[in-house]
N, C-alpha and C positions, 0 to 999 in steps of 0.2 A: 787606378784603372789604367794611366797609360805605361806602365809597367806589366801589366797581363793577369794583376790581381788587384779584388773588386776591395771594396773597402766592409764588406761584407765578409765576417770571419778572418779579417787582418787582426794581428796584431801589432799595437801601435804603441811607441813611445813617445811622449811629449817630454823636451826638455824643457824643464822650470816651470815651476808655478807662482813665483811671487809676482809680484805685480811690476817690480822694475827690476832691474841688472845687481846681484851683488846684496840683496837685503833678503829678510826673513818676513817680509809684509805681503800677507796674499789675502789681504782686503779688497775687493771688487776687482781680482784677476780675471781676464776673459779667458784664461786657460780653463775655469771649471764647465765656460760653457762650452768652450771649444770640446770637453772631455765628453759632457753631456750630446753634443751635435754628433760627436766619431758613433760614441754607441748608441745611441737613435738608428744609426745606418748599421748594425751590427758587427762594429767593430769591438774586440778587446783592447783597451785602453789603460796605460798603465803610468805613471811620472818617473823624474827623478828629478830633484832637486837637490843641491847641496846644502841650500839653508830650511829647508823644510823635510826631516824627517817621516810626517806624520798628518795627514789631515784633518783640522780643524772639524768639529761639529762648527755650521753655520746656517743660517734659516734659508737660505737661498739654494745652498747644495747640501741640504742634509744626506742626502744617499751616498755622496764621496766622502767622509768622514770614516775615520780610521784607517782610510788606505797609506799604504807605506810605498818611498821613495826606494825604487829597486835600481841594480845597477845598470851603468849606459854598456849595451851591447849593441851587436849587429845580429842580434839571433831574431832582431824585429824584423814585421814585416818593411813598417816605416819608420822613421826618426822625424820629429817637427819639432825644428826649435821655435820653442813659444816666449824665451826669455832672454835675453843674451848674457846670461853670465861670462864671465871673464874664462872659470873655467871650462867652459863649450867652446868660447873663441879657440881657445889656448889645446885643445884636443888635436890630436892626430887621427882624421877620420878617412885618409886616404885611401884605407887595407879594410873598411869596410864593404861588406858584400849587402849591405839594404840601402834604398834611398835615404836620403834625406833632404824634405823639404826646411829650407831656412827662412821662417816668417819674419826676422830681423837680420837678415842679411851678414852675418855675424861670424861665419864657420872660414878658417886660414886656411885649413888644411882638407878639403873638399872630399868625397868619396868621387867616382864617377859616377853615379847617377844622384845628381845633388841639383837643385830647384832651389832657385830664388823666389818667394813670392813678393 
């Protein structure tokens, strides 16, 4: 919103879904509900992850199951890192034109509209 668009009919990138930095464990990740709260608010929600391909069928988020990790661009409306992998630190996200919110404080290379939560 304080960019000039609602989170309503955003499209949204969440970086990572494992549960910590660097592994393929997305056992009780708060990114599924984080993904769950975006489209409650009518946002499109999409991942990427490096060690997760593919989402898990799991009893808690069954409706995210079979979604696939797509590439990280700036064609989103937002970026939210949810995980800090090494390679999100390690990105060059200068020359991007979407925000990104950083929920692990984690991003070297900053865009200019970039938020620490």
């Amino acid at each position: 919103n304080k960019e000039g668009k609602a989170v309503k009919g955003a499209r949204i990138l969440i970086l990572g879904l494992a549960y910590k930095p660097n592994v393929d464990d997305d056992r009780e990740s708060p990114t599924y509900t984080l993904i769950e709260k975006l489209e409650a608010l009518g946002a499109t929600v999409d991942y990427n992850d490096p060690f997760i391909d593919e989402i898990s069928m799991t009893r808690e988020h069954a409706e995210l199951a079979g979604r696939k990790s797509v590439p990280v661009s700036d064609e989103f409306d937002l970026l939210v890192v949810a995980t800090n992998h090494e390679v999100y630190s390690d990105r060059d996200y200068s020359r991007f034109n979407c925000p990104i919110v950083d929920t692990r404080n984690s991003i070297r290379n900053p865009p200019k509209l970039y938020y620490k939560a």
